[in-house]
Structures are given as structure tokens and as C-alpha cells.
N, C-alpha and C positions, 0 to 999 in steps of 0.2 A: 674471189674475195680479195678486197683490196685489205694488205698488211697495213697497219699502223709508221712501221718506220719509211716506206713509203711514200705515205699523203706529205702533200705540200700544202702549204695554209689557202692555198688557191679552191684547194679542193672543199675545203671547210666554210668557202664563202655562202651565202643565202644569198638569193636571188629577190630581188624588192622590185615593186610596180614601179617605182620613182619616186623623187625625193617627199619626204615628209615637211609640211607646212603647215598643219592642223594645229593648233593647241589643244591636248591632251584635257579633257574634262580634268583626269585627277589632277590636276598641277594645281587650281585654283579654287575648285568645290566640293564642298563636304558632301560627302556621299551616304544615305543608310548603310551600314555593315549588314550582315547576315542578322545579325542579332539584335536588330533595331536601336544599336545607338550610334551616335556619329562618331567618323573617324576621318582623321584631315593626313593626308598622304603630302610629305612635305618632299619641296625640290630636292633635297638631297638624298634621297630613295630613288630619286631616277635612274636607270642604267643608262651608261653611256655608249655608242655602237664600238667603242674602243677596248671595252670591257671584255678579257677574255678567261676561259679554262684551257689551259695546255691538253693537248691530246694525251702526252705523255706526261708521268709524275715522276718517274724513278732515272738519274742521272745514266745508269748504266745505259737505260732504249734512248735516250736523246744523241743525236747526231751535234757533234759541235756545229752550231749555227750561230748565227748573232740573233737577238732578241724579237727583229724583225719575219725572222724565217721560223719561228717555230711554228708548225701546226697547233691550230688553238681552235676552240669552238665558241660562237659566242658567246658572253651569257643572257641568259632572259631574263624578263623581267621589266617593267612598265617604260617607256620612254616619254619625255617633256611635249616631243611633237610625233604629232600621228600622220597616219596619208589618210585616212578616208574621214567623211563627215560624220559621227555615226547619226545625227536627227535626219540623214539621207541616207541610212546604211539596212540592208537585207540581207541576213545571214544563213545559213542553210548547216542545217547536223544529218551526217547518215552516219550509220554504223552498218558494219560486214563480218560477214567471216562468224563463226561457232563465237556461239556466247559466254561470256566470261565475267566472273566477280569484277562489279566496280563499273559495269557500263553504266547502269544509269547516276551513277554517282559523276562521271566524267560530262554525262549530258545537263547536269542537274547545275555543276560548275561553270559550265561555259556558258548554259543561257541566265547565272544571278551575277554573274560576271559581264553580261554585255548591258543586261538589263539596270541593276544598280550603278555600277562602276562608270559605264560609258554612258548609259542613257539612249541604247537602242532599243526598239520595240518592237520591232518585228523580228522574229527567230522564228525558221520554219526547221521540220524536220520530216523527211524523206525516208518513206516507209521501207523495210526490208530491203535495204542492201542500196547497191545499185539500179537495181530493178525500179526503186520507188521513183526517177528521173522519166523513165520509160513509158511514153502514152500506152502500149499495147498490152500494158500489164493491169492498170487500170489501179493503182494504190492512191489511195488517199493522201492529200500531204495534212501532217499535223502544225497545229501553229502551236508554238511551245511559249508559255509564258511562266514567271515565279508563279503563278499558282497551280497549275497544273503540275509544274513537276517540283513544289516544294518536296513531298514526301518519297518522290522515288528512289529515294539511294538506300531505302529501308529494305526492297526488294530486290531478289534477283532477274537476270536476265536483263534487257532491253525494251523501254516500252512504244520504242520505233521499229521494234522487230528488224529481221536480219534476212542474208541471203548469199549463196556463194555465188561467182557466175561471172564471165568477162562480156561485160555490157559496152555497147558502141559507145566512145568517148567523145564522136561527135557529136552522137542526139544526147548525150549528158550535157554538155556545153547550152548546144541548142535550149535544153530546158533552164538549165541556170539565167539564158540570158532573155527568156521569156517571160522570166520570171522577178527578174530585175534581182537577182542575187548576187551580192557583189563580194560574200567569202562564204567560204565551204572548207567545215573543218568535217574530215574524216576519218572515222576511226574505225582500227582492225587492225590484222596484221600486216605482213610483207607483200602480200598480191593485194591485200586494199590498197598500201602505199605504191605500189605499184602502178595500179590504177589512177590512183590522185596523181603520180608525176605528169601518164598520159592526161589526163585533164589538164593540167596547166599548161603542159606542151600545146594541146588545142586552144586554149585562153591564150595563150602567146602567139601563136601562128594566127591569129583570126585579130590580132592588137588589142585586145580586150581588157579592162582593170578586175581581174577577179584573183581573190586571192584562195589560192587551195594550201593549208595547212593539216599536217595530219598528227593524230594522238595513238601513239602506237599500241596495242592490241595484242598479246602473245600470252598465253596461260605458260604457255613452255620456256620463256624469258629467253627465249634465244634469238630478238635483233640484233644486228651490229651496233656498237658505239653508242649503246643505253646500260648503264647499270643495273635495272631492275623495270621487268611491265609492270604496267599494272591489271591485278591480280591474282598474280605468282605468289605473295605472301599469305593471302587465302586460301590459296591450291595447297602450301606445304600445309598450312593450319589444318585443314579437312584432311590430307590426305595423315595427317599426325595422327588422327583421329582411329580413321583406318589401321594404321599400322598397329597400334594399341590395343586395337580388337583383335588382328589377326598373331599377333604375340600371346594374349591373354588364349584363344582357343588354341596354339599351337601347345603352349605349355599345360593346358589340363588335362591331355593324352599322351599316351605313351609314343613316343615318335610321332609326333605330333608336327603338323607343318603350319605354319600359316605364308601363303602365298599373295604377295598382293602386286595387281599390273596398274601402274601410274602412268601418268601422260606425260609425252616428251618424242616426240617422233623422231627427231635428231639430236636432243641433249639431252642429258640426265638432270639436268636442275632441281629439277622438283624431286626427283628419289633421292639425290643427295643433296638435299637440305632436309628432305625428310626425312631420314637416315640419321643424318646428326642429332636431330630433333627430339628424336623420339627415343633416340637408343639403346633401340632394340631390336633392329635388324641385323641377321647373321651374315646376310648374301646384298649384294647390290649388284643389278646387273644393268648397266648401261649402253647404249648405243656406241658412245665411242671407246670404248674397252671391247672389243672382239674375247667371246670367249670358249671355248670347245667343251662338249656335251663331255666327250668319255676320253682316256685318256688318265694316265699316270695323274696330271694335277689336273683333269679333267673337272669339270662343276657336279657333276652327279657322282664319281667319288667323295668330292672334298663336301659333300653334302651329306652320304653314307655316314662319312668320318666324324659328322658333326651330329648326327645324332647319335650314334653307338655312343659317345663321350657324354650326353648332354639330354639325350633322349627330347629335346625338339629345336624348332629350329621356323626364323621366320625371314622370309625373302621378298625383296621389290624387287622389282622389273619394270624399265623404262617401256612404255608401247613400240621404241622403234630399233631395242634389243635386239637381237643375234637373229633376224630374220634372214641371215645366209643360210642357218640352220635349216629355216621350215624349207619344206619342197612342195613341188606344185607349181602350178601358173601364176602369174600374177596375177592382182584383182583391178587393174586397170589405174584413172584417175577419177577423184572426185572434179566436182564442178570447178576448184580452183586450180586444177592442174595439180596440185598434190597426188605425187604415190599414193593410194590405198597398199598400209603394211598389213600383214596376215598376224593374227592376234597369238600373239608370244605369251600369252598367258595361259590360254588354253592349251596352246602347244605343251608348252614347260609341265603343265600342269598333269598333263599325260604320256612325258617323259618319265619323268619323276614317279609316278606308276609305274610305271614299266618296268625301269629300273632295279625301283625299292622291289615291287615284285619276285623280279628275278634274284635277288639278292635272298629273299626268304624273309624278307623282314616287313612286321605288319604295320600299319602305318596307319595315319588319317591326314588326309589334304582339305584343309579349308582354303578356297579362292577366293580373293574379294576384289570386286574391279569396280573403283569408288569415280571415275570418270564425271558421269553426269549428275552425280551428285554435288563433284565437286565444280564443275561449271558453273552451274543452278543458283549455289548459293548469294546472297546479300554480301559485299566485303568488309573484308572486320576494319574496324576501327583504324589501324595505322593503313591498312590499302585506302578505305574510302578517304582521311586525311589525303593522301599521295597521289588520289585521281583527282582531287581540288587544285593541287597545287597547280598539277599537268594543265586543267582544265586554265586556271588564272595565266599560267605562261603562256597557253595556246591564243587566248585570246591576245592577250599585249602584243605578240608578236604579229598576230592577224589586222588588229588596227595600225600599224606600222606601213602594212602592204606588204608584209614577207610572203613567199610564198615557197611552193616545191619545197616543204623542211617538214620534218614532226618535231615534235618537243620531247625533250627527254633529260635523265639525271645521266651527267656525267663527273667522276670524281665528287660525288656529294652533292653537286651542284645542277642546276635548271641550267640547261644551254639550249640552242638551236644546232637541228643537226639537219643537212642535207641529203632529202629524199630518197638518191639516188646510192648515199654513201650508208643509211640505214638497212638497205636492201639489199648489198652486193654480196651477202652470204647470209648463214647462222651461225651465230654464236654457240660455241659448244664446251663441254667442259673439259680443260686439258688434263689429258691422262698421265702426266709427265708434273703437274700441277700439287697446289699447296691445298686446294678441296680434297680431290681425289685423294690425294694424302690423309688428310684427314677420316677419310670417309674408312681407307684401307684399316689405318689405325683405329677406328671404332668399330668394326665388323670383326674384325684379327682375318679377313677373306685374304689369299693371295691377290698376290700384283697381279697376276695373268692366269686364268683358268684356262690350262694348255696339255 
């Protein structure tokens, strides 16, 4: 993972086809809005490529530098001149990777956005994953227009469907350029992004003008140098939901539990914001707090404790929690090279028996592992607002000729962030941090369950 005080504005640069010479349709024509009336987009709404957000906000992380060396990102947003034509222009949508609030909302943005705004007409999208590029898999490609996908952001899921899988980047190319496609926005997470860099690296190496932009994809909000994915706001919503229920059955019995395992493989994000939210959880257990079963301030005393006082008691757990605990083999990798972690829910869930058990004390365990329910969903209102906006910057910067970048909010703000600097870890929550902070003080849990 590359540190923040590190990057050099070097590193911050987007890589572009070459220079822009188009006139930008919005500079001069009124355009239908979404809502059928006209809206005149005037030249001083343009961003300028000089336009920047500093990496860093707070004086303390900034290195004294002069104004020209600080790391900055740039911002997004529409520019006067473009590089492609779009009445010559063929654009191509996939999505990858486990599905999540807000996909068809992000596909539903990019093609009213190419189709109104710029006045391209051709938008293809490419069935399940990567896979949909590949003659041997035999997927149909869909041609996406405003009427087809007016209504999709009402449901959940994908209606291009999805696919995990490290598909050959040269017969990807090969089908782009067969196909006369001349941008490719992809969305998922870090190994889709990962795969869009290798795509453009292939578009480059072969001298080709395609541009590959990606719309970053994480339920668990843990890329690098994005404020927030889209559909993390959805996840804590549902997962609120969840906790509410397992609070209400923990409290109607006597030692009462309610257990509930959230997703988060490597960060606790979503249990702490939904933790906060709902406040009503006693216990948070996250991936990056290590914390020990038994033991003086062990978690299954300081849980004993908390019912004898309180008589119930209700707990999350991140999915990629204290798995040093479980024993056993590992379970391999999924298709994207992802760990398969062993389910801490169920483990906990049969600790915590055991325990209370052996203690003498009677109990009831309710577990609820709200996952795919929460994937599933339609996203609410402020997500789907937040995959439009993704969806309008992704496009701007895609007529420009940007390439190898996703689009994302940095400091409040729409910037371009490069491909390669989006990927180079996960974001996690710092345990040493003003969340965790927060979260310790709304549970009253110890700093360290030791």
C-alpha cells in the first residue's frame, strides 16, 4: 500500500489518448434533462484540467512544499473540449465482481448521460462480467438505450448480470476492437479495476484509442483514496435494520443474545457505521482489532459480564473477524483470487454456547446473517442520487480520452483517481482512529478484548 505522505503529484497524474479538440456538445446545446425540460450548461461550469483537490486537508500530514508539489487529484467534471466524436463514438458497460446496491442505477447514469448530454447512440453492454467479451462462452451482448433501462435503478442487482474470473485481456481487446468500441467503463471492485488497468495496458501496447474508465464497486467501502462506494450506504441502511431485530429478540429473553455477522472481509465499515446507527449494539468485532475468546478481558467473559448485569446483549461481527481463531484448513480461493474466510458467525455462535454453557447459565442465541439480503436490495435514495453523479463524472472524463482511472469522491469532492493508485491496498478502519473511537464509546466494549 502506497502511504499518502509519500505520493508525489506525479503519481496523481491520468493518463489521456491525446490532446482534446472536439467541442464538447454541452458548451453550445441545449440538451433534454432527465426530466424533460431544457437546461443550458454555461461555459463557466467547465472544469479546467488545472482544477485540483489536495490529497491531503489537514496542515499537520502536508510536507512543506511550494504549491506546485503538492499531491492533488483532479477534479471532475465536464470539460469545453473533448477527444472523441461522440456521432462516431461506441461505448461498452460491464459490470463484475458480487452484486451490489446501486448497479443498475450507475448503468442507468452512464447510458442518459451519453445518450442525452453528448448525443451518442450506440451503448452496448456485455453480459456477466468479463466473460461477456469471450466468443467461447457464447453471452449475448445487450444494446442498452434510455428506454430500456429508464426503470432499472428501481431494482436490485444487475440487468447485465455478473461474473468473477481472470479472463484473457488480449481476446478482451481483440473483442472491443471488433467491435468498434472505443470506451469501456467498468465497474466492480479492485480485481475488476485491476483487470481494466490490464485492458488499457493492452490498448496501449497494440497503439489503440480506447478508453477504459472504471466506476468503483465495493459493498465493504474499502478502496484506496475514495471516500465512500457506492452502495455502502444501503448496506449500513439494511444491515440497521438487521440489528434492530436482533436487539428487539435479544431483549425479550432472559440472557438473551442477538448475534448478527455483517460483511467486511478486511474492514469493519459497515459494522461500524452500523453500530453507530442503530445503537444498540453491545460488542463490535472487527477484522482489524484482533481479539481473544477467553482470557482475564477475554470476549466471552466480558460478554458473561454483560449479561449477568443486563440480562441480554447484542453483537456484530465483521465476516473477516478473528478468523486466526477458527482452526482447520483453509477453504481455498474464489474465482477472483480472494481468500474464502471460514464463517465467524457460526463459529462465535458456538463458542458462545459452549461457553455460556459451561458457565451454568441459560441462554438463547438468535443469529442473523442479513448478507444477501443486503446485496439484493434496490439503493436508497442518497446511494442511487451518488451512483448518478459517479455515473455523469465517469462519463465527462471518458469523452475527454482519460483513461486507466475510476471516478470517485475525494474530500467531498468528484476527482479522477488513478487505476493503479485505487488498488494498491484496502482501506481499513484505524483502530487507533476517531471512528473506532466512537464506536468503543457507544458499546462501553473494551479497547482490546485480551
Amino acid at each position: 500500500m502506497i502511504t499518502p505522505h509519500l505520493l508525489t503529484p506525479d503519481d496523481l497524474n491520468i493518463k489521456t489518448l491525446g490532446p482534446c479538440k472536439v467541442d464538447s456538445p454541452l458548451a453550445s446545446s441545449v440538451s433534454p434533462s432527465g426530466s424533460g425540460s431544457d437546461h443550458f450548461i454555461h461555459a463557466a461550469e467547465f472544469v479546467q484540467d488545472s482544477h485540483r483537490v489536495l490529497l491531503e486537508d489537514r496542515l499537520d500530514r502536508i510536507v512543506k512544499k511550494s504549491h506546485d508539489t503538492l499531491p492533488a487529484f483532479e477534479l471532475a467534471g465536464p470539460r469545453r473540449k473533448i477527444f472523441f466524436d461522440p456521432h462516431k463514438l461506441r461505448v461498452g458497460i460491464v459490470t463484475c465482481g458480487g452484486i451490489c446496491p446501486g448497479l443498475n442505477d450507475v448503468i442507468r447514469g452512464i447510458v442518459m448521460e451519453l445518450h442525452y448530454r453528448y448525443g451518442v447512440k450506440s451503448v452496448l453492454g456485455f453480459r456477466y462480467g468479463y466473460e461477456g467479451f469471450l466468443p467461447q462462452y457464447g453471452h449475448d451482448v445487450m444494446e442498452l438505450t434510455p428506454q430500456n433501462v429508464k426503470n432499472i435503478h428501481e431494482t436490485g442487482g444487475t440487468i447485465l448480470g455478473t461474473s468473477r474470473g481472470d479472463q484473457s485481456k488480449p481476446e478482451i481487446v481483440d473483442c472491443l476492437e471488433r467491435m468498434n468500441v472505443n470506451i469501456l467503463f467498468a465497474i466492480g471492485g479492485d480485481g475488476t479495476q485491476r483487470g481494466a488497468k490490464q485492458i488499457s495496458e493492452e490498448v496501449e501496447r497494440r497503439g489503440e484509442k480506447i478508453a477504459v474508465v472504471g466506476i468503483p464497486k465495493t459493498i465493504d467501502n474499502d478502496l484506496m483514496y475514495i471516500d465512500k462506494s457506492f452502495g455502502f450506504e444501503t448496506a449500513v441502511h439494511v444491515a440497521f435494520h438487521a440489528v434492530q431485530c436482533a436487539h428487539t429478540e435479544a431483549e425479550s429473553c432472559i440472557n438473551g443474545i442477538g448475534l448478527v455477522k455483517l460483511m467486511g472481509r478486511d474492514s469493519g465499515w459497515i459494522a461500524c457505521h452500523t453500530a453507530l446507527a442503530s445503537s444498540q449494539a453491545n460488542f463490535v468485532l472487527i477484522p482489524e482489532s484482533p481479539f481473544q475468546l477467553h482470557g482475564t478481558k477475554g470476549f466471552l467473559p466480558c460478554l458473561l459480564q454483560r449479561l449477568r448485569h443486563r440480562r441480554h446483549a447484542c453483537i456484530i461481527v465483521s465476516e473477516g473477524a478473528g478468523q486466526d481463531l477458527i482452526s482447520g484448513d483453509g477453504l481455498g480461493n474464489d474465482a477472483s483470487g480472494n481468500v474464502k474466510y471460514k464463517d465467524i458467525g457460526l463459529f462465535l455462535k458456538q463458542q458462545i454456547k459452549d461457553y455460556l454453557d459451561a458457565e451454568g447459565m441459560k441462554h438463547t442465541i438468535k443469529y442473523i446473517d442479513p448478507s444477501y439480503m443486503i446485496r439484493s436490495v434496490p439503493a436508497t435514495p442518497n446511494d442511487s442520487l451518488y451512483c448518478l453523479r459517479l455515473a455523469q463524472a465517469a462519463v465527462h472524463a471518458a469523452m475527454t480520452g482519460r483513461t486507466e482511472m475510476v471516478v470517485g469522491r475525494w474530500r467531498e469532492q468528484f476527482v479522477h483517481v488513478p487505476t493503479p493508485l485505487s488498488t494498491c491496498g484496502r482501506k481499513t478502519v484505524d483502530p487507533e482512529g476517531d471512528l473506532w473511537l466512537s464506536v468503543l464509546e457507544n458499546t462501553g466494549q473494551p479497547m482490546v478484548f485480551e
